[in-house]
KOLTOR-596011 format. One record per atom (N, C-alpha, C, O): atom name; residue number from 1; x, y, z. Coordinates in pm, whole numbers, plus 50000, padded with zeros to 5 digits. Each point is the difference from the previous one (the first is absolute). Example, Ala and Ser with C-alpha at 12.3 -4.5 7.8 and 13.67 -1.06 7.14 Angstrom:
2
N|1|51319|49431|50780;
CA|1|49911|50119|50000;
C|1|50090|50120|50000;
O|1|50104|49998|50066;
N|2|49861|50107|49862;
CA|2|50082|50119|50006;
C|2|49923|50109|50073;
O|2|50051|50111|50017;
This chain:
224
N|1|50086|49880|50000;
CA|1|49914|50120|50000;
C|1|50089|50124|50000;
O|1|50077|50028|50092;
N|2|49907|50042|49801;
CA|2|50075|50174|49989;
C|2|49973|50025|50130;
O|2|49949|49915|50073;
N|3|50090|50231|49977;
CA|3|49993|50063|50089;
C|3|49884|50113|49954;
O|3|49962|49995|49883;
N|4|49993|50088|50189;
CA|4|49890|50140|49989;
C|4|50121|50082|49977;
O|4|50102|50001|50070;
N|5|49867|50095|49781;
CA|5|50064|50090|49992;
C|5|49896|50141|49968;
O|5|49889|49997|49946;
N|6|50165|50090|50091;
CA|6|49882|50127|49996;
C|6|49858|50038|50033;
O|6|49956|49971|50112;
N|7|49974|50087|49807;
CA|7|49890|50057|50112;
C|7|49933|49882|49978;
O|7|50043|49933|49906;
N|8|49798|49994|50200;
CA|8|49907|49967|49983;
C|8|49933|50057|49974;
O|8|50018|50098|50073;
N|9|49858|49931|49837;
CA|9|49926|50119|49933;
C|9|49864|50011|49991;
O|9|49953|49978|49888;
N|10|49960|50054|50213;
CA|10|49848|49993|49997;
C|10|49913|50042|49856;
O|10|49984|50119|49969;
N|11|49989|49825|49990;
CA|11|49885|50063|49914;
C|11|49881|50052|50002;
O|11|49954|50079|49917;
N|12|49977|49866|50208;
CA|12|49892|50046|50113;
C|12|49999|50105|50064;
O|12|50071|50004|50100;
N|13|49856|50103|49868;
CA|13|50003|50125|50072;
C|13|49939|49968|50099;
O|13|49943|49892|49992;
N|14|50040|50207|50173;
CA|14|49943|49974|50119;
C|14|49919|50119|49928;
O|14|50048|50088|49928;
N|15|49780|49889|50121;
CA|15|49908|50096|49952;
C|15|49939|50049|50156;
O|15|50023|49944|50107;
N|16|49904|50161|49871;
CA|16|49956|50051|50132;
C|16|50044|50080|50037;
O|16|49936|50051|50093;
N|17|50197|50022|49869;
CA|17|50104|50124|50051;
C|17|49884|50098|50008;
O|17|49884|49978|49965;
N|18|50192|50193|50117;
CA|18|49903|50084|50039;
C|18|50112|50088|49996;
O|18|50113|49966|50037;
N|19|49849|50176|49907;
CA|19|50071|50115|50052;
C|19|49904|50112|49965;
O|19|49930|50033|49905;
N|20|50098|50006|50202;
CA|20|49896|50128|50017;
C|20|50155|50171|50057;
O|20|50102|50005|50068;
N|21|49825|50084|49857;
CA|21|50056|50123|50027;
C|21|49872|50116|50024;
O|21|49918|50038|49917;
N|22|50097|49996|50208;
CA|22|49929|50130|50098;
C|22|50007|50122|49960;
O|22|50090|50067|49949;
N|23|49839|49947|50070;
CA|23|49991|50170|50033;
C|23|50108|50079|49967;
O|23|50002|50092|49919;
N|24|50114|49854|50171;
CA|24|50090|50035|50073;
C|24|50098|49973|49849;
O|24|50059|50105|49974;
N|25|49959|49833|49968;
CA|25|50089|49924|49901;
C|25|49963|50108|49871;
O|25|50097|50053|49946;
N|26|49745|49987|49997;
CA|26|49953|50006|49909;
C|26|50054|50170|49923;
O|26|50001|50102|50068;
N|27|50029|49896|49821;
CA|27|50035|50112|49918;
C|27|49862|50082|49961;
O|27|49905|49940|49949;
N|28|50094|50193|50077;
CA|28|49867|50034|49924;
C|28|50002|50123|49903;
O|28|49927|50027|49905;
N|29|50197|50049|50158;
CA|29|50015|50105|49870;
C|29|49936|50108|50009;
O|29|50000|50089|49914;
N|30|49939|49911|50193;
CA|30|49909|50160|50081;
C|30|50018|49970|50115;
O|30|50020|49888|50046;
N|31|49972|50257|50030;
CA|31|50002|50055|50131;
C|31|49879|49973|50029;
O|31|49984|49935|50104;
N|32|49895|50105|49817;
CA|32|49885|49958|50050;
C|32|50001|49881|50085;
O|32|49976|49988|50120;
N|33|50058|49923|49790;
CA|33|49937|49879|50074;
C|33|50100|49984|50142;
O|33|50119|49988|49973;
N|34|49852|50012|50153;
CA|34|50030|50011|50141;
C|34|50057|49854|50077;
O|34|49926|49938|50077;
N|35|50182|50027|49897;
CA|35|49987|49894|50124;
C|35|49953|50033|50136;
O|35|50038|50098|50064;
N|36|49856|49794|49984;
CA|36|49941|50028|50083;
C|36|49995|49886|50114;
O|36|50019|49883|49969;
N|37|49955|50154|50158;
CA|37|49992|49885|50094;
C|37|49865|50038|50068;
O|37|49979|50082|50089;
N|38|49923|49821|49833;
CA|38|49877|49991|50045;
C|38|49938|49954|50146;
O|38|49901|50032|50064;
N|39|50225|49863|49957;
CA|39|49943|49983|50169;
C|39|50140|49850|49948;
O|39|50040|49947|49897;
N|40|49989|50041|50278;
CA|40|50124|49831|49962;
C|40|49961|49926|49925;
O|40|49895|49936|49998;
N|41|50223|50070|49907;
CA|41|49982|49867|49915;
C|41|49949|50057|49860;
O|41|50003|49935|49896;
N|42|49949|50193|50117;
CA|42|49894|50024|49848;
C|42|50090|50134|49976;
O|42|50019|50095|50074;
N|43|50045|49868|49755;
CA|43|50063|50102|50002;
C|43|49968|49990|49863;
O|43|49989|49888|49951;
N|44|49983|50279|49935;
CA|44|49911|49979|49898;
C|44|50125|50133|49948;
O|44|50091|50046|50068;
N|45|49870|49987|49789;
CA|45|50045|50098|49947;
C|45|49861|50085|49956;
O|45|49947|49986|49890;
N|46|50011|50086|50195;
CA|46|49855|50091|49975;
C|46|50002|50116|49954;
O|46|50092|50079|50022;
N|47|49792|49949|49896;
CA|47|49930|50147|49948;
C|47|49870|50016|50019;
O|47|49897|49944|49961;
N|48|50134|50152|50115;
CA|48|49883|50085|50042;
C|48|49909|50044|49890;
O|48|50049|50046|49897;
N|49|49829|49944|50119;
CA|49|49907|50076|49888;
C|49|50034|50122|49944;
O|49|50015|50114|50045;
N|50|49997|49824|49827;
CA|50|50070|50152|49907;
C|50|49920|49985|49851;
O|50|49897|49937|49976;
N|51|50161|50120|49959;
CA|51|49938|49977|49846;
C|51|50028|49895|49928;
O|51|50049|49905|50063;
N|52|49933|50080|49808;
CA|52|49994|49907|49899;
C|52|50125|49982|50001;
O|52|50056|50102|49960;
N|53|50061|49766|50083;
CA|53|50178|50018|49971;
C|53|50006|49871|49976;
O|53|49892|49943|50020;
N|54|50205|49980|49939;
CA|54|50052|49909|49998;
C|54|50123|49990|50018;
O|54|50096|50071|49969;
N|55|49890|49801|50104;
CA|55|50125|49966|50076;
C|55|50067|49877|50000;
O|55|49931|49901|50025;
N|56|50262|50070|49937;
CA|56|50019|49843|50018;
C|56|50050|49933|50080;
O|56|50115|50042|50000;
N|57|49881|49890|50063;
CA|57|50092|49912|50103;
C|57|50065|49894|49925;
O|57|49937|49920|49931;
N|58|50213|50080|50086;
CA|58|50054|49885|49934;
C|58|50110|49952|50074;
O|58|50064|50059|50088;
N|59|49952|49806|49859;
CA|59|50107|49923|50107;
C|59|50078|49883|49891;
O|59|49941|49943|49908;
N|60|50215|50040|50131;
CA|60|50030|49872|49900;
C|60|50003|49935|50101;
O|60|49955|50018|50114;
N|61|50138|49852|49809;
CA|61|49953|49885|50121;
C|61|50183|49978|49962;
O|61|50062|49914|49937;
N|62|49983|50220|50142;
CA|62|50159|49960|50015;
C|62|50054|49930|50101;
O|62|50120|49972|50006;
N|63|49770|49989|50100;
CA|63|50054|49921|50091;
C|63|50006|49840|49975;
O|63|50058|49923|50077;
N|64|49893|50049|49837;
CA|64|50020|49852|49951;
C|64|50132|50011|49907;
O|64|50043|50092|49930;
N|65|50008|49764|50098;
CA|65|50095|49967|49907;
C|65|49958|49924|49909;
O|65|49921|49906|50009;
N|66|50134|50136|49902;
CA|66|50025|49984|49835;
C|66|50049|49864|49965;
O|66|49996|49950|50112;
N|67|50044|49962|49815;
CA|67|50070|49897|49975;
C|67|50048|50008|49841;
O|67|49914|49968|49918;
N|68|50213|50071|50033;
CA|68|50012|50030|49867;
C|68|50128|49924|49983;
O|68|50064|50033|49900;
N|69|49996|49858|50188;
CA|69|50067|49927|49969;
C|69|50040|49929|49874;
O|69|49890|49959|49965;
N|70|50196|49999|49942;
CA|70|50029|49883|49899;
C|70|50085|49938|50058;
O|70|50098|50064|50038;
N|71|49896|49803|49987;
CA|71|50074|49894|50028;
C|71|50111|50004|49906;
O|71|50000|50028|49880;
N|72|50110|49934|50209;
CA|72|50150|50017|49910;
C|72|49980|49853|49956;
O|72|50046|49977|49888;
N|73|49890|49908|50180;
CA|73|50039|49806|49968;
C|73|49946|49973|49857;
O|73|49940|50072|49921;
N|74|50102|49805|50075;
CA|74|49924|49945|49870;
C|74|49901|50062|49926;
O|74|49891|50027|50052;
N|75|50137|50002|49820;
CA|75|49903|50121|49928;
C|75|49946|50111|50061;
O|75|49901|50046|49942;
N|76|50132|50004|50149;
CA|76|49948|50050|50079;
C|76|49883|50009|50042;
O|76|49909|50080|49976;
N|77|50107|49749|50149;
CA|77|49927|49967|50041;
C|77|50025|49950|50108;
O|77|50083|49911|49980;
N|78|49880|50101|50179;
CA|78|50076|49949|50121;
C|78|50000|49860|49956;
O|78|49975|49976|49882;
N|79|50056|49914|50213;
CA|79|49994|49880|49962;
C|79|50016|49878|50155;
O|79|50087|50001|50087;
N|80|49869|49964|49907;
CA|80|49966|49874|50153;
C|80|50061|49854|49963;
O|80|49921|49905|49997;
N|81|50212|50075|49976;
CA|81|50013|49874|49969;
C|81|49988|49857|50109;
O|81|50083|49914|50028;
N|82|49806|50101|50007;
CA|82|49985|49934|50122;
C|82|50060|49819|49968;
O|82|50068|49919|50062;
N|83|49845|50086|49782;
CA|83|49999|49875|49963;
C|83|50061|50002|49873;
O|83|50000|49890|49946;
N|84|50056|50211|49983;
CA|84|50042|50033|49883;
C|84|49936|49986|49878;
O|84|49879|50016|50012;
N|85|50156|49960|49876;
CA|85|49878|49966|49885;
C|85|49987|49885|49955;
O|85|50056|49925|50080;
N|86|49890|50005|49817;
CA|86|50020|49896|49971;
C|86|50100|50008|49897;
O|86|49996|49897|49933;
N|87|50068|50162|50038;
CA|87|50132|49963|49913;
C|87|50109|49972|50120;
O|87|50097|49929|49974;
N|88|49889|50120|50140;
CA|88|50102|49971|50123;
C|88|50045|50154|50033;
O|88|50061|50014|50105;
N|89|49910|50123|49802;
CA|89|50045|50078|50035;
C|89|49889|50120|50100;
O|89|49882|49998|50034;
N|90|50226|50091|49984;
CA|90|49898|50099|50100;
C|90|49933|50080|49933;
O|90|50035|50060|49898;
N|91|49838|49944|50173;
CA|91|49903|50108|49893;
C|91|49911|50070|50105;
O|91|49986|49976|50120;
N|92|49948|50133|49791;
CA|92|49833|49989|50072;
C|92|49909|49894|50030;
O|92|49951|49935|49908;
N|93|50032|50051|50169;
CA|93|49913|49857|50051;
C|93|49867|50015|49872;
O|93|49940|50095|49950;
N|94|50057|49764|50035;
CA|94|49845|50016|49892;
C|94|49903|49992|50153;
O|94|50024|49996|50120;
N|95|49837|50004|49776;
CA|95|49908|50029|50109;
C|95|49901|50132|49903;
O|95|50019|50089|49918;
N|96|49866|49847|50163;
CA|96|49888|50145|49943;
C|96|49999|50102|50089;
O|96|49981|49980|50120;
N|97|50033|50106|49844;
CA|97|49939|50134|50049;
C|97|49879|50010|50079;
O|97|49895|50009|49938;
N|98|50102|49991|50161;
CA|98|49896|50050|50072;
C|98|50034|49910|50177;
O|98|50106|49993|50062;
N|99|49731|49940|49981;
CA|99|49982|49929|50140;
C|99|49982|49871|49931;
O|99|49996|49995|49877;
N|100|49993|49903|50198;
CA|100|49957|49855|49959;
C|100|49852|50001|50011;
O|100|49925|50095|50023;
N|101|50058|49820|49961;
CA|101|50002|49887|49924;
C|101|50016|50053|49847;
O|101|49936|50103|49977;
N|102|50140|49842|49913;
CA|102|49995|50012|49888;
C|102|49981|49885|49892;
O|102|50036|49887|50034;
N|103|49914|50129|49845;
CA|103|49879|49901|49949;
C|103|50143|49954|49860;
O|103|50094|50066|49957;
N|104|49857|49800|50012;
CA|104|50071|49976|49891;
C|104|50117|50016|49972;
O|104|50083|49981|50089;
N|105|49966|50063|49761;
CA|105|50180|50042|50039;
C|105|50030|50124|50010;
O|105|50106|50048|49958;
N|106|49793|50023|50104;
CA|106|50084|50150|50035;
C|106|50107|49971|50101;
O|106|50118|50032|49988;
N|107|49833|49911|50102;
CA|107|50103|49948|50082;
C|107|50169|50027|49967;
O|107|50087|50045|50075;
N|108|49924|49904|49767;
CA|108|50113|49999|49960;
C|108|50022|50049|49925;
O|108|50027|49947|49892;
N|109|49972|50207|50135;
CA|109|49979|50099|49917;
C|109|50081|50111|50051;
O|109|49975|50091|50079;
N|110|50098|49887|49874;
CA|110|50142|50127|50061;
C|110|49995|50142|49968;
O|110|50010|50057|49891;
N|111|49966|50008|50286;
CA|111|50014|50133|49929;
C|111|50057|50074|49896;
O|111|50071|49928|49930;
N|112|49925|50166|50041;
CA|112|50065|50113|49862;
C|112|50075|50108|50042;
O|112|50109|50048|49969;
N|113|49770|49984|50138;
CA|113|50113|50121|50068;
C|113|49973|50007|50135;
O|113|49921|49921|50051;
N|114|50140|50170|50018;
CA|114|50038|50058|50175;
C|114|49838|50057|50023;
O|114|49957|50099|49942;
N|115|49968|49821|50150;
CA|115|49855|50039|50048;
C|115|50028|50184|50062;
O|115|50082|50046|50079;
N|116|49826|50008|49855;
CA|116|50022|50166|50041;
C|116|49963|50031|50180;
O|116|49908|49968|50076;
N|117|50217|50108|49935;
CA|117|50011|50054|50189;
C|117|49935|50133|50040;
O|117|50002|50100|49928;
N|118|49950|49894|50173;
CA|118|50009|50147|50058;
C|118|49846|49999|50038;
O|118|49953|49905|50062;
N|119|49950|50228|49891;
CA|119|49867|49992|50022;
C|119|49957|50052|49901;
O|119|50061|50080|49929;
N|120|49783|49864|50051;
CA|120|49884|50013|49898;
C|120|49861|50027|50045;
O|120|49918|49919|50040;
N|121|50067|50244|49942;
CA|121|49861|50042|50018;
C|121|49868|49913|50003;
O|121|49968|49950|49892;
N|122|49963|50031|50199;
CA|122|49912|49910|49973;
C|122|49853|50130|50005;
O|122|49904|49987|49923;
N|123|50103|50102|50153;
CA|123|49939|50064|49999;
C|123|49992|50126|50064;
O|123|50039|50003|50117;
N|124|49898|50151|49809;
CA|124|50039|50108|50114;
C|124|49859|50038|50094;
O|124|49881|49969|49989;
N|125|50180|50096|50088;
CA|125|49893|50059|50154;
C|125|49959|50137|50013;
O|125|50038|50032|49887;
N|126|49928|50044|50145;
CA|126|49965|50137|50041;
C|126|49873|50020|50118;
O|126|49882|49965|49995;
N|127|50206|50116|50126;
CA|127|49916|50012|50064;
C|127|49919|50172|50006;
O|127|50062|50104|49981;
N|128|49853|49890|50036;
CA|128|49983|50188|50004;
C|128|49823|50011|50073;
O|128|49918|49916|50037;
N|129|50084|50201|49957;
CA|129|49809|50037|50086;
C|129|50003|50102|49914;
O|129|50109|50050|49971;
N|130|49770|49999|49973;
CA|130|49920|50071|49939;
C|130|49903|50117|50123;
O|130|49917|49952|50078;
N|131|50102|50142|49919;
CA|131|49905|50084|50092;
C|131|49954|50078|49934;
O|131|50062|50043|49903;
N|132|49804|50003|50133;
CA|132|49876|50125|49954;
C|132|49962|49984|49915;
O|132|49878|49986|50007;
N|133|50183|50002|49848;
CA|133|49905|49996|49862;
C|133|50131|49887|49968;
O|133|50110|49975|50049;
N|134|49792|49966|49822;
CA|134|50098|49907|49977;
C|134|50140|50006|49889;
O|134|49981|50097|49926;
N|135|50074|49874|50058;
CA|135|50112|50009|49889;
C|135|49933|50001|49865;
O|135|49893|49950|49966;
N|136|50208|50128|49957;
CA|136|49954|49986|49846;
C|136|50078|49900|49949;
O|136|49948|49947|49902;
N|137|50177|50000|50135;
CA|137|50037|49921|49927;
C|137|50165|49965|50141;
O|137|50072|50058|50081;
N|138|49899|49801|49857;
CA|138|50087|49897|50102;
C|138|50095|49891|49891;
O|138|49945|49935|49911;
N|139|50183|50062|50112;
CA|139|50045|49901|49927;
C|139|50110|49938|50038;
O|139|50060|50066|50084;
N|140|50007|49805|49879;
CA|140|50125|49980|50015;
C|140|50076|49940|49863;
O|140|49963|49936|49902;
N|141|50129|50105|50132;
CA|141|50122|49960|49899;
C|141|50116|49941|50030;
O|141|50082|50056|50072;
N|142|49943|49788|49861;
CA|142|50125|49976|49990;
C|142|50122|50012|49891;
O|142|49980|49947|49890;
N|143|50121|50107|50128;
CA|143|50140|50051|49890;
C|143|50111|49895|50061;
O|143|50019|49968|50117;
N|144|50053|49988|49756;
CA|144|50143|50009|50033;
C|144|50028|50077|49927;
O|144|49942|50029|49895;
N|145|50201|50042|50173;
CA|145|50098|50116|50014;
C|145|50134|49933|49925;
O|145|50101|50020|50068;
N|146|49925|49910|49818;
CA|146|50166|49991|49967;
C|146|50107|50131|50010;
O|146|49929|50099|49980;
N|147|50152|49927|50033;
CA|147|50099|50128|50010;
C|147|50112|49928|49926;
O|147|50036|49883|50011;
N|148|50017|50227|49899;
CA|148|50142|49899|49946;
C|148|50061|50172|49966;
O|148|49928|50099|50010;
N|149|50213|49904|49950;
CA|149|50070|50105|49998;
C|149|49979|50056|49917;
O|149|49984|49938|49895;
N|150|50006|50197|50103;
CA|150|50006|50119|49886;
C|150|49823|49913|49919;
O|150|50001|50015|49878;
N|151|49926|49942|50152;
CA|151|49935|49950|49900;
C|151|49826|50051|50123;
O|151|49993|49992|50123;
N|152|49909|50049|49786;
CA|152|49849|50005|50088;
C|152|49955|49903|50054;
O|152|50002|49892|49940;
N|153|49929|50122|50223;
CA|153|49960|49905|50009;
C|153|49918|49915|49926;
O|153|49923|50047|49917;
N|154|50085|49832|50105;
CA|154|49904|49887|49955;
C|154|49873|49945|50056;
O|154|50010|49895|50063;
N|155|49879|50157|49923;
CA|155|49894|49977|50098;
C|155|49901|49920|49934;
O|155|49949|50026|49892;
N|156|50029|49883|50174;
CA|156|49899|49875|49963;
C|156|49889|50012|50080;
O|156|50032|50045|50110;
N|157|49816|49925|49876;
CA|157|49932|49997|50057;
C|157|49939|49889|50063;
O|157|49925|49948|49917;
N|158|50073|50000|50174;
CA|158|49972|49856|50030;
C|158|49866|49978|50010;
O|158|49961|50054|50103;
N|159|49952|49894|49840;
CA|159|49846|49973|50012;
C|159|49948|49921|50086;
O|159|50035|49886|50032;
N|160|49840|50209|50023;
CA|160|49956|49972|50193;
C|160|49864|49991|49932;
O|160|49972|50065|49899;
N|161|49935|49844|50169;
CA|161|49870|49969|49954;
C|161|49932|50102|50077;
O|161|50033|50017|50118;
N|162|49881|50050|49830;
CA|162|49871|50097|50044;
C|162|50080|50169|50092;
O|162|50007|50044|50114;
N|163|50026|49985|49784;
CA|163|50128|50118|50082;
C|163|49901|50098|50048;
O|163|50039|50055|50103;
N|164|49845|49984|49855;
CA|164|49923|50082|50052;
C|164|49977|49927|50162;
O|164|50036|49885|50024;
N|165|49904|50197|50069;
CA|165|50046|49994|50155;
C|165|49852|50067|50020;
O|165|49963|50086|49919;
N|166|49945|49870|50201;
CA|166|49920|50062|50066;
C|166|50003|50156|50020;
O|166|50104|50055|50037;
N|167|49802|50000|49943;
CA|167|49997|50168|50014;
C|167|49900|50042|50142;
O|167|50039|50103|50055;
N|168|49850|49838|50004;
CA|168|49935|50007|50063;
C|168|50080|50060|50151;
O|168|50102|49959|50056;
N|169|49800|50156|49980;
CA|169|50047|50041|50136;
C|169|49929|49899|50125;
O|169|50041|49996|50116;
N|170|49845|49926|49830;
CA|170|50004|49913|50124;
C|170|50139|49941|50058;
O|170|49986|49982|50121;
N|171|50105|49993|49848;
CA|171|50119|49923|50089;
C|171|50018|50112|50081;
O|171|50109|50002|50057;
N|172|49822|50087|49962;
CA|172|50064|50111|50081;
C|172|49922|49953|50143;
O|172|50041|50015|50115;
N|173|49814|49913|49832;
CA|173|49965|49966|50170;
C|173|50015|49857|50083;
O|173|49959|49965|50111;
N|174|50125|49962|49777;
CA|174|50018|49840|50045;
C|174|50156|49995|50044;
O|174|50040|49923|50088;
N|175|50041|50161|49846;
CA|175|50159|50012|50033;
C|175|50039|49992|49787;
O|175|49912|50007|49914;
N|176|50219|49979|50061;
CA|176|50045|50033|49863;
C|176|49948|49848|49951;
O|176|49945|49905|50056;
N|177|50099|50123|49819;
CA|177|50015|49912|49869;
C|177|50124|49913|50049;
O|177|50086|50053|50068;
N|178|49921|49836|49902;
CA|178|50061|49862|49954;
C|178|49978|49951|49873;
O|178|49915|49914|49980;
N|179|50173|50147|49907;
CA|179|49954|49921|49824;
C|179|50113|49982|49949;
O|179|50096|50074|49978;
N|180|49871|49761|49994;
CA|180|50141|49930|49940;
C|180|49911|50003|49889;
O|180|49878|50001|49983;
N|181|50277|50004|49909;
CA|181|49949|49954|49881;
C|181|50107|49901|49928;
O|181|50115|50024|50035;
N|182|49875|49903|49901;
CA|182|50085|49849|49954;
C|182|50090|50071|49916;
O|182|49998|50123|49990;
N|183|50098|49787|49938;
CA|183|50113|50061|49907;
C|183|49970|49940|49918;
O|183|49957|49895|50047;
N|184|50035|50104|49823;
CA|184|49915|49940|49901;
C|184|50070|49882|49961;
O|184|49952|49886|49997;
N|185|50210|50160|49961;
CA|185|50040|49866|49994;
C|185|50163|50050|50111;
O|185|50076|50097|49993;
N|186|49919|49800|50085;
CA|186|50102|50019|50104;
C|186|50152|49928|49930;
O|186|50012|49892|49943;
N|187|50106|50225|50090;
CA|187|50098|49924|49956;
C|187|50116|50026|50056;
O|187|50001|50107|50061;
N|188|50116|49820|49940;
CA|188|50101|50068|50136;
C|188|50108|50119|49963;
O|188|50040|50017|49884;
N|189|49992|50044|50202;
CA|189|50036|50146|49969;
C|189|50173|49982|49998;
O|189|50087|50012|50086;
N|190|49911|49949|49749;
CA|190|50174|49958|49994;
C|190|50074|50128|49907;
O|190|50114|49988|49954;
N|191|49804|50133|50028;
CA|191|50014|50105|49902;
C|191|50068|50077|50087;
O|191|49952|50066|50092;
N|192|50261|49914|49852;
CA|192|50076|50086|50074;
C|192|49995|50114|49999;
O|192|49964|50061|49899;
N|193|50081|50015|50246;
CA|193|50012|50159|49928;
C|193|49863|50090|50017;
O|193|49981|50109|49946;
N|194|49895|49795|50174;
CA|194|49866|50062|49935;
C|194|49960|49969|50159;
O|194|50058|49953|50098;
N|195|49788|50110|49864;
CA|195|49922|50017|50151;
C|195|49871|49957|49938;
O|195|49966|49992|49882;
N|196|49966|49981|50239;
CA|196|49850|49964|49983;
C|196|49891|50112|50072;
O|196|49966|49994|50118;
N|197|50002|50080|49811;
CA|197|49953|50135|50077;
C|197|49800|49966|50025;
O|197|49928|49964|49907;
N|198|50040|50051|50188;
CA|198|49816|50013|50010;
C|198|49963|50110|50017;
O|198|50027|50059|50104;
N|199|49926|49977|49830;
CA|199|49924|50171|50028;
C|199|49858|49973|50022;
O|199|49943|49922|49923;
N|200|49990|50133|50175;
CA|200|49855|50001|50068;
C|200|49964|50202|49960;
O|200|50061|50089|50059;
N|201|49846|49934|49849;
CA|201|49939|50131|49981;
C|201|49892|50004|50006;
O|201|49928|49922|49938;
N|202|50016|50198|50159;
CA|202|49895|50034|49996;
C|202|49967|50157|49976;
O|202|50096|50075|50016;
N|203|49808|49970|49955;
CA|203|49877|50113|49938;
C|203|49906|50012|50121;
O|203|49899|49934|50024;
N|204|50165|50181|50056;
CA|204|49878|50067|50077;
C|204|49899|50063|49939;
O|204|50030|50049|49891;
N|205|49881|49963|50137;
CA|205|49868|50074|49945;
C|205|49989|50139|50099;
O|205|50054|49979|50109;
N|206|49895|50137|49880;
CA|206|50000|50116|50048;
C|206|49948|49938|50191;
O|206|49912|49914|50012;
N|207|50171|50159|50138;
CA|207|49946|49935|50077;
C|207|50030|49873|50079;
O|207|49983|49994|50122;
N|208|50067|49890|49793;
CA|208|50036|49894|50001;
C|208|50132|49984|50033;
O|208|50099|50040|49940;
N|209|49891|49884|50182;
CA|209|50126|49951|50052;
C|209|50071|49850|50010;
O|209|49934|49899|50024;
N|210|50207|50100|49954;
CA|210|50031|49818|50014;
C|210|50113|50012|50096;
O|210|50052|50105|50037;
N|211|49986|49744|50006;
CA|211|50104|49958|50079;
C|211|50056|49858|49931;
O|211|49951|49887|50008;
N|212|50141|50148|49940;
CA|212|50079|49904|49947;
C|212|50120|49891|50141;
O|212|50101|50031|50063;
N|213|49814|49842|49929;
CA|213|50106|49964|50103;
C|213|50134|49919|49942;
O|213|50112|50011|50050;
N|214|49848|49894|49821;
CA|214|50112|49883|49969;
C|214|49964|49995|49871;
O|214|49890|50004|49945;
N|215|50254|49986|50003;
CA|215|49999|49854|49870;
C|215|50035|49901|50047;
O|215|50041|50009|50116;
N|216|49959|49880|49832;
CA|216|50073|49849|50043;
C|216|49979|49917|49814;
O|216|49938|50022|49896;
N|217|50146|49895|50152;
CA|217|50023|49865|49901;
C|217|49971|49853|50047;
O|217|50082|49962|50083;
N|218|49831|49958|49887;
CA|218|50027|49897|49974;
C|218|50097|49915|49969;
O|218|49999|50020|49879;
N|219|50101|49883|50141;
CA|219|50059|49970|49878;
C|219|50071|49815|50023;
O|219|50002|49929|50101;
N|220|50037|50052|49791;
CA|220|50078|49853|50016;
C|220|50115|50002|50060;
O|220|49990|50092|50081;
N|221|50130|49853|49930;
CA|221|50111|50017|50016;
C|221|50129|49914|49958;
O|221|49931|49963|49905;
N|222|50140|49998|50085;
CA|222|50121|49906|49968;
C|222|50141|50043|49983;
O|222|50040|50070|49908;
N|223|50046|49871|50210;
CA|223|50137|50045|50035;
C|223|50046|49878|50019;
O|223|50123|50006|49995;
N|224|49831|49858|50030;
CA|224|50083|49885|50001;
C|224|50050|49947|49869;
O|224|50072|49900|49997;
């Protein structure tokens, strides 16, 4: 039996991850909007009843790590010679892609390439309250941000199912909004050089006041 040489390499992302950014975290780009400490624990970015404005809150998700690795091994590809190949030499282990049980001869079906690392949007969050009259207009947006030298940014838009957002000032008498919305098609964030930005905007109506508390992410993950 060879020996184990180099990485073992999950292909299985862990799903269920959570990151959320406050109040406290959130970019908005006016003075208007107030960080505020509503009472312990409740801390919002508020505007007071004013006129018709719009306003954005945005956040990347620079606190996650990235995974943009290429394997230096075999084709560049890590490799587990636990048991070596059947010619006798060291390789990527065959094997299907994914969890077991696997049907027929996928089984013996050798990966192609290095299963992608890091994290993958599964879905975005926004929290906020609506007061006095209701909003004219509520939305969110997901971008990636590429940056490369001397050259404009590169901005992609990532597609979020149902981006329009509740306008109603009732959440003003139950407590805020909680609205996720899915990522249409989720994929992992291996685009060097770049950010994953969420912008949450809203449209006061004359009068009408909000409190923006959070964005957050959903997401997969994979670092083994």
């Amino acid at each position: 039996m060879s020996g184990t040489q180099g990485n073992f390499v999950s292909d299985v992302p862990f799903a269920g991850g959570w990151i959320i950014y406050s109040a406290i975290d959130l970019t908005s780009f006016s003075p208007n909007l107030v960080l505020t400490r509503n009472a312990l624990g409740d801390y919002s970015l508020n505007r007071a009843a004013a006129g018709a404005e719009t306003y954005p809150a945005v956040i990347g998700i620079n606190g996650a790590i990235k995974r943009l690795t290429v394997y230096p091994q075999l084709s560049s590809l890590p490799f587990l010679e636990q048991f070596g190949t059947g010619a006798g030499t060291a390789g990527y282990p065959k094997g299907a892609a994914g969890i077991p049980p696997f049907t027929g001869s996928s089984q013996f079906t050798p990966p192609t390439g290095p299963p992608p690392k890091g994290v993958r949007i599964t879905d975005v969050c926004a929290v906020y309250q609506v007061g006095v009259v209701n909003l004219t207009a509520a939305s969110l947006s997901l971008n990636r941000t590429a940056y490369a030298n001397n050259v404009a940014n590169s901005i992609t838009n990532v597609p979020i199912a149902a981006t329009a957002l509740p306008l109603t000032a009732a959440g003003d008498a139950t407590g805020p909004y909680f609205v996720k919305r899915a990522v249409t098609t989720p994929v992992f964030e291996t685009v060097d050089q770049s950010d994953l930005l969420l912008e949450l905007s809203v449209t006061l109506a004359n009068t009408g006041t909000i409190r923006i508390y959070a964005l957050g992410f959903h997401l997969d993950f994979n670092y083994n």
